[in-house]
N, C-alpha and C positions, 0 to 999 in steps of 0.2 A: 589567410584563406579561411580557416576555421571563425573568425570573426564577422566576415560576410556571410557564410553558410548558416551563423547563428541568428542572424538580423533577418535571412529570408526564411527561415524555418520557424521563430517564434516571432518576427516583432520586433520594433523598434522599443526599448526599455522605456517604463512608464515611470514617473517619479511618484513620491509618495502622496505625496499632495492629490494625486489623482483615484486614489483607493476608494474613495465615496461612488466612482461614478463605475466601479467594478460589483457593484452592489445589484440583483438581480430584484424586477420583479415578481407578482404573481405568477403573472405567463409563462417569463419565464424559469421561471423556478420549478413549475410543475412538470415543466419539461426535462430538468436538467436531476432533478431530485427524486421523480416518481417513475422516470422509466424504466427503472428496476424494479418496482413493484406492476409498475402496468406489463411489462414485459412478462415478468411469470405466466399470466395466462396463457402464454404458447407451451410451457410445457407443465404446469400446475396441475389441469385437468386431465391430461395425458397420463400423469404420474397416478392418479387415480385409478384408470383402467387398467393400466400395467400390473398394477396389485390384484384387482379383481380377476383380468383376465387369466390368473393363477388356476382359479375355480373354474370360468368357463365366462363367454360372453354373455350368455343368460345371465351372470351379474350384475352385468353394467347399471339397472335400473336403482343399484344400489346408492350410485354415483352422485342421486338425486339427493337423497337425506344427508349423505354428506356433505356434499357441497352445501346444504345449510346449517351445517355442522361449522365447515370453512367462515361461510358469511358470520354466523355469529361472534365466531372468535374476530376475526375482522372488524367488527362494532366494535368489543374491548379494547382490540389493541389501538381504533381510532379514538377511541373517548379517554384512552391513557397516557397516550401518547400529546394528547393535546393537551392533560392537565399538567402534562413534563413541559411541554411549554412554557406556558404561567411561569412556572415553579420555577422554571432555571432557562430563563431566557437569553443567556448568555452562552445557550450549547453547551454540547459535551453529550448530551441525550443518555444512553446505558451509565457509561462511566463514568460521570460526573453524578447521577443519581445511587448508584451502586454504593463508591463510594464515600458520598456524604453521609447515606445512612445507612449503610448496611459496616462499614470497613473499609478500610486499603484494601486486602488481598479482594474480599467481594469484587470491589471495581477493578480491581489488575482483571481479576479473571473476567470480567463482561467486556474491560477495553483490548484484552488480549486476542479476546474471540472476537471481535470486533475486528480489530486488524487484521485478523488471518479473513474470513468473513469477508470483507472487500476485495480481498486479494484473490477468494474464490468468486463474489462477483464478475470480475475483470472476467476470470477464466470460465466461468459456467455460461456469461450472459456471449462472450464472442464465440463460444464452442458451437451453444446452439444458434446464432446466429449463422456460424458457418453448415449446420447441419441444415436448416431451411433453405439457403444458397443450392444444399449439394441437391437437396429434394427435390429442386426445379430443374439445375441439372445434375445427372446423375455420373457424368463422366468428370467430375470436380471433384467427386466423393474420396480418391485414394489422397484427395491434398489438403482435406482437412484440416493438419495440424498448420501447413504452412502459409495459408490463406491465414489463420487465425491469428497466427504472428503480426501479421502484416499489416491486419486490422489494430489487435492492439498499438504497435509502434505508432500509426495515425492517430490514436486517441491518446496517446502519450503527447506526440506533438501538438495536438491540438491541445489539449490540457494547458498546457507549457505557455498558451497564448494569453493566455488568461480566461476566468470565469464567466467574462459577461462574451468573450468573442463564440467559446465553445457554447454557450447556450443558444444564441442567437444563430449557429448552425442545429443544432441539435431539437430546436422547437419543432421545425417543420417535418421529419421523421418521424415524433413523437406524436403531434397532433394527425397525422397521415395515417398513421398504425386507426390511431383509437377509430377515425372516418373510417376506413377501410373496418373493419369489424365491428363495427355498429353497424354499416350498409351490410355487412354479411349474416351478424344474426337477425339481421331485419328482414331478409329478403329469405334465408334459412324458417322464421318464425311464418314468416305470410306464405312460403311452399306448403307447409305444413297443415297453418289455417286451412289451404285451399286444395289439400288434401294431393297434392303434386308429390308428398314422399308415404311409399307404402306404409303402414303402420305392421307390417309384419316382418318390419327392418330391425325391430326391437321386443323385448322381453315387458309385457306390462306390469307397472309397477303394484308388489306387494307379491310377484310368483316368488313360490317358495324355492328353492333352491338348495339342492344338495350340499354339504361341505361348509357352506359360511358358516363362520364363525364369530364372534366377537372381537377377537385377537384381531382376527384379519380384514373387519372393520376399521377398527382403530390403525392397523398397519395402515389401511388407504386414507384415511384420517391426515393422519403425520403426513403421508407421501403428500397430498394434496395441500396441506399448510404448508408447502417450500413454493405456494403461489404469495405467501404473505412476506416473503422477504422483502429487505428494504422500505419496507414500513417507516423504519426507524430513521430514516434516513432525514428527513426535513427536522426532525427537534436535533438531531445532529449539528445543522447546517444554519440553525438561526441566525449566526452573524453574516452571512451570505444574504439576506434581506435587507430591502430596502427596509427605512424605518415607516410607521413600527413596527420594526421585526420581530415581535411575536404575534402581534395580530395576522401579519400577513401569514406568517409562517402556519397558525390555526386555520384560515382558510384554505390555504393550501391544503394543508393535510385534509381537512375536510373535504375537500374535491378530489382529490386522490381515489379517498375510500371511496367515493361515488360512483367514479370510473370506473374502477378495480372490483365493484363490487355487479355491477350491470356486465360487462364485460366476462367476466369469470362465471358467473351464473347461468350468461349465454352460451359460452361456449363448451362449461357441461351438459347444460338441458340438448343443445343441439348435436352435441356428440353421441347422445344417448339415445335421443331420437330416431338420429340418422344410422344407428348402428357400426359406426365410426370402431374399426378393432385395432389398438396400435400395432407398430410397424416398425422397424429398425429401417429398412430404405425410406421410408416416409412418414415426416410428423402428421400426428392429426389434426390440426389445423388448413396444412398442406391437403390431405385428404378429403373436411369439411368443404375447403375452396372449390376441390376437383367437383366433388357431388351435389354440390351447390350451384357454383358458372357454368363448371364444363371447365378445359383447357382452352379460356380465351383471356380479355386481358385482365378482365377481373379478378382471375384464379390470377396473374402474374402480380397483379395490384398488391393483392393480399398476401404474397407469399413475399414480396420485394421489398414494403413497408413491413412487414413481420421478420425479414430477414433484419430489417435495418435497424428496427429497436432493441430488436435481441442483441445484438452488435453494439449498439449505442447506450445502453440499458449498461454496462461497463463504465458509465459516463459516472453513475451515482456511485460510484467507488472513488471513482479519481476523483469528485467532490467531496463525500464522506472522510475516504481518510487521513488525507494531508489533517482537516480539521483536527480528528480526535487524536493522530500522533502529535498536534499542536499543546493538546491538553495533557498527554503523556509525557513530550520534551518536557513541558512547565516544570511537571513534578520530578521531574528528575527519573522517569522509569526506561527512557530510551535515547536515545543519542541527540543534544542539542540542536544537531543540524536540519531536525523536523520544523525550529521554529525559523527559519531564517526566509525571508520572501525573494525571490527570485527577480528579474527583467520585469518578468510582467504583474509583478505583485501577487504572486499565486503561491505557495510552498513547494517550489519546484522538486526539492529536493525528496519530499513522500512524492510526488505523480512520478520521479523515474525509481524510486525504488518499487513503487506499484507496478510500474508497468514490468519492470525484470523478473520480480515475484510473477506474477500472472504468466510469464512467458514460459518460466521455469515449469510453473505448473500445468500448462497445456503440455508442455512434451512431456513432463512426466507419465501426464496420464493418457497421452495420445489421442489429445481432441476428446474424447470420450464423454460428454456432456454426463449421461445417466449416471457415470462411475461420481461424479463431482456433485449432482444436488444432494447426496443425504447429509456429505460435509458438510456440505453449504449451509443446508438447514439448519441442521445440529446446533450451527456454529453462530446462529440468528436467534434460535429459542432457550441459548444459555443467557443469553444479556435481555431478550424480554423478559426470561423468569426473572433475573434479580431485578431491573429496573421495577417492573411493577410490585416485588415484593419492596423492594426500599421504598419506593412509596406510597405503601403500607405504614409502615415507620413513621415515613414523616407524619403521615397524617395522624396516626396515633400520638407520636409525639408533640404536634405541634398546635394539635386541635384546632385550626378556623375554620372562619362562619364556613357552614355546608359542608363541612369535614364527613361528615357522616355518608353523603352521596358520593363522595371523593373516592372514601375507602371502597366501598363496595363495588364502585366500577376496578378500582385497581386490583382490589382481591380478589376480582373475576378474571380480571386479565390474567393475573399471579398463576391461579388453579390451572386455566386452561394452557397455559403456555406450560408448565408444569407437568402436564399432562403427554403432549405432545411431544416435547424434549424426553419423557421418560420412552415413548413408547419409540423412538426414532433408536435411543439405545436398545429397548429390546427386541424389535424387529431388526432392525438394520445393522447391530453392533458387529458383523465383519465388515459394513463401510465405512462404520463412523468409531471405529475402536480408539483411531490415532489421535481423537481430542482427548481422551483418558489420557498418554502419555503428554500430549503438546501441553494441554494445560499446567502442571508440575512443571514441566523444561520452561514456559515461559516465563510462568510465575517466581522462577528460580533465576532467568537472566534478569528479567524486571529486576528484583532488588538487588543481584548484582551491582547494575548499573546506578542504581540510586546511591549504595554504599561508596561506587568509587568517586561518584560526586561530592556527595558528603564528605570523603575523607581529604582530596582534591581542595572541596571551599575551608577545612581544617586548617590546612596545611597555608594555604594562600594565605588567610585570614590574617591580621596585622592587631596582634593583641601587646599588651604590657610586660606578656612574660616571652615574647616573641621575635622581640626587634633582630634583624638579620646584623652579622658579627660585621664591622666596618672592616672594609679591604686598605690593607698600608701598602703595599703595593701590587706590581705585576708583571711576569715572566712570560716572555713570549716564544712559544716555539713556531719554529716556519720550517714544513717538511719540504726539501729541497730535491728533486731529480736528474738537475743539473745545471748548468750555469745558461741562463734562458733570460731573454727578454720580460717572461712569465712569473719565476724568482724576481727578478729585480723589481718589478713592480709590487710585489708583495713584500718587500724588506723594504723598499721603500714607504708601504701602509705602516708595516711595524715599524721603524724608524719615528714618525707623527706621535706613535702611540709614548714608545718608552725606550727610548736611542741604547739605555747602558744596561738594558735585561734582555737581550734577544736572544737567542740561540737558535741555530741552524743545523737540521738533521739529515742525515744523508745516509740514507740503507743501502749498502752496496752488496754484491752478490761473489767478486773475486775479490782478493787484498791485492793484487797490481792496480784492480780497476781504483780501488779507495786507495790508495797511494798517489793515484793522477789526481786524483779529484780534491784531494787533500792538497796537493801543488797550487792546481788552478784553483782554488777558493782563498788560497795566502794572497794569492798575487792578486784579486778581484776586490774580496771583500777584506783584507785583513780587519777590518776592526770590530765583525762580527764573529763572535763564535760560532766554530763549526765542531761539532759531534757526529762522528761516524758507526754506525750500526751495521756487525757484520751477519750477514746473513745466513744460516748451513742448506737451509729448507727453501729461499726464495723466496722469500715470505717478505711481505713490506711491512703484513699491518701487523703481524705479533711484536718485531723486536719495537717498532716504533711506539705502540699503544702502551710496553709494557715502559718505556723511557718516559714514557709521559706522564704514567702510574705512582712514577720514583720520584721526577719531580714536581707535581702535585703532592706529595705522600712531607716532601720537605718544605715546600712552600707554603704547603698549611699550618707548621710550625712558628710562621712568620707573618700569620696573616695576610697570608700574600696571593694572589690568585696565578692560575694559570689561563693562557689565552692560547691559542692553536690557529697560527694564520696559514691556512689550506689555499697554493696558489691553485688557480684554475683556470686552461686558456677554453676559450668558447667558440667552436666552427663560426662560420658565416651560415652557412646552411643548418637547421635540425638537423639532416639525416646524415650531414657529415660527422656525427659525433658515434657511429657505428661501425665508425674508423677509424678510432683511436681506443685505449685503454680506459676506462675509471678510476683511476687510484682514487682521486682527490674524492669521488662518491662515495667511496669505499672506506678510505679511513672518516668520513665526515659522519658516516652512517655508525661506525665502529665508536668514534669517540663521542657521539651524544648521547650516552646511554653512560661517562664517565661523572660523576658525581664532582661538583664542584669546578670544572674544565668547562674553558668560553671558547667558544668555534666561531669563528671568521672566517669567510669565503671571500677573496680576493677575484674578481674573475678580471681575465684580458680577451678583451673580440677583438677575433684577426678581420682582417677587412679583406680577403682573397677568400 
């Protein structure tokens, strides 16, 4: 059953040979890699006003210099981003940059936050997608968390199909959004021209204003830079292009920032204009639509394609991370099973642990999108600072032609992201305290895991002073429950093996019952030895494991091994095995953890 379910949920399995034609391109890459970045504009600029509206709405005209505060940084991290391209076209983008030239720990810590980072993607981009949903309706709004679930597990599934199926869903959303808001600040821009929105809906720019501050500049600064998230994502994703996947992957990003930067500039200049004042029952986007159409289908256009990329905009996590936990497994920082390809040649194994991650963290925080961007941030402008400072480095170290322009764009990126990440902990450090500890706890499992590798390939390794001690022979124990079709077929496996080393153990619970059983085993198997174990407690696996401890303990004097044939009969049914006892799981579980002891499972399927 489980087998059919799996073939209509993901897909017929692709062979390897077919991996070239899972290769994405331009189009759709832009779609599958930047709607996380294009997606912030629904709440980027928002996050803006929330800071100022501290002071008062007569702020908002502030919204304006910042937001080319935004843009600029935007230009750095696209002109840095692209020369990480060139530079290591092979992906890995933060952590592979980090790194090479800054250090190990340096890249643990960028590829660390990087993983968590995605995994706040997943959860900030479906949260607020479900918050634009509940906007439109508002009698959706108590289900929040569980609509959000529901979303993710889709895009888990669709992940799971592979990367060129989910793109090729995932374009028309994407490209819909960007239509739908470019028709909106266009027709927002021409009200305006044409003089259709009062001009006493807003504060003119350069009124002075009580209370600003500097501080609380730069706080709206940082809040409004969590629209540059996901940036990073396409030098991530380079082997996800067709060839040549770094040119493509530069254009790309290059149009990205195009988008993201028309887009985000519109929809602050229009929110400021229009006197747009956030809202917890309604985003300002939602609002912008309202004051703009009216509630017709326009206002539903924009709120429906806006709900969808937000939702969808989760996509560039389930691409991003599988990758870089790909470059993490390599190294040995996290669990092997990141590098393994799935049915559909995707790294199945990082999209479900992304999507469980992401689920855990919606309930935690109970949908609550606003609680989840400062992490989110935080957790983006710690791997842009190191990445563009390591390539600082490089370029100091490596000097080529045009080095000189290289640095300066990087060193810019470095400062201002440096910047931002500084001021996101001093404004916001009761939201984002928890990467102070995370980062340590990671950084501490990471080489955990690398050590037990290490000591693991040690061990494995087959060197001159290492050769394993040849076996002269081997002792068979076969734990016995009683004279059964099920024994006999396993005395008969150990029989094949070693007819004049076997022993048969039998844990009894009364001395009349092990006195019967002692009878009927003379008369059955006389030519196998029987050992009887008496029991005081009921207990099978103490007296049995400690019997098997003793003869191991002598057999290793002789070079000799022990083997443990564990008979086992097997329902017809699965769920008829919730009808019967486990010994055979139970001692098999107990005795693989005994050093130098070989375990054999015998099973017999009843056919009733």
């Amino acid at each position: 059953m489980m087998f059919p379910l799996k073939r209509l949920l993901i897909g017929r399995p692709l062979k390897s040979t077919e991996l070239g034609e899972q290769k994405l391109n331009k189009t759709k890459a832009l779609a599958i890699l930047s709607s996380d970045a294009l997606s912030s504009v629904a709440y980027g600029p928002e996050q803006i006003l929330i800071v100022l509206l501290t002071i008062s709405a007569a702020a908002f005209w502030y919204s304006i210099p910042i937001a080319i505060g935004v843009l600029v940084l935007l230009t750095a991290l696209i002109l840095s981003y692209r020369q990480i391209i060139f530079a290591y076209p092979h992906g890995g983008g933060a952590y592979v940059v980090s790194k090479n030239n800054l250090g190990v720990n340096p890249g643990l810590i960028a590829g660390g936050s990087l993983l968590v980072d995605y995994i706040l993607t997943v959860a900030v981009s479906v949260s607020a997608g479900t918050d634009a949903i509940t906007s439109a309706f508002p009698a959706l709004h108590s289900h929040n968390v569980l609509i959000a679930i529901i979303f993710v597990i889709f895009l888990t599934l669709l992940n799971l199909r592979g990367v060129t199926e989910s793109a090729s869903i995932l374009a028309y959303p994407v490209y819909l959004f960007v239509l739908a808001l470019l028709i909106l600040i266009g027709v927002g821009l021409f009200n305006i021209a044409t003089g259709s929105v009062p001009p006493d809906l807003h504060t003119p720019v350069g009124t002075q204003i009580a209370g600003i501050s500097l501080f609380l500049l730069l706080k709206a600064f940082a809040s409004g830079s969590s629209a540059l998230t996901g940036v990073e994502a396409i030098s991530n994703a380079i082997p996800n292009f067709k060839d040549p996947a770094p040119k493509n992957a530069a254009k790309t990003l290059a149009f990205m920032g195009g988008l993201l930067a028309i887009l985000f500039s519109g929809i602050v200049f229009l929110s400021y204009y229009y006197g747009i004042v956030p809202s917890i029952e309604e985003t300002v986007v939602s609002q912008l639509a309202e004051d703009t159409f009216g509630r017709n289908f326009m206002y539903f256009f924009v709120q429906g394609t806006t709900a969808l990329i937000l939702i969808l905009a989760a996509n560039t996590g389930y691409t991003a991370f599988p990758l870089l936990a790909v470059n993490l497994a390599k190294d040995k920082f996290i669990p092997r099973m990141f590098t393994i390809r799935g049915d559909r040649l995707g790294y199945s194994n990082g999209i479900i642990f992304l999507g469980l991650a992401s689920i855990v963290l919606i309930i935690a925080f109970g949908g609550q999108t606003e609680h989840l961007i400062p992490l989110y941030a935080v957790g983006v402008f710690i791997p842009f600072t190191l990445s563009q400072t390591g390539m600082v480095v490089k370029w100091l170290r490596e000097k080529p032609q045009g080095w000189v322009g290289k640095l300066i764009i990087n060193a810019l990126g470095a400062i201002i992201c440096l910047v931002v990440t500084l001021m996101f902990f001093i404004t916001k450090f009761p939201q984002v305290w928890s990467v102070l500890v995370f980062i340590p706890v990671i950084m501490f499992v990471f080489h955990r895991i690398k050590n037990h590798y290490e000591a693991v390939g040690d061990q494995l390794r087959i060197t001159e002073d290492n050769h394993a001690v040849p076996i002269e022979g081997n002792v068979i124990i076969v734990p016995v429950a009683g004279i059964t079709r099920v024994v006999e077929n396993s005395l008969n496996y150990a029989k094949s093996l070693n007819p004049n080393q076997i022993i048969a153990v039998y844990v009894s619970f009364e001395r009349d019952e092990e006195k019967k059983f002692e009878e009927k085993w003379q008369k059955w198997q006389p030519d196998i030895r029987l050992v009887t174990l008496h029991s005081q407690y009921r207990s099978i696996i103490q007296p049995l494991t400690k019997f098997v401890d003793i003869v191991q303990h002598k057999a290793s004097e002789s070079n000799y091994g022990v083997t443990v044939v564990i008979p086992q009969f097997l329902p017809k049914k699965g769920w008829q095995n919730i009808l019967h006892n486990q010994s055979s799981l139970l001692i098999r579980a107990f005795l693989l953890f005994r050093r130098d002891v070989m375990i054999t499972t015998v099973p017999f399927h009843l056919k009733k």
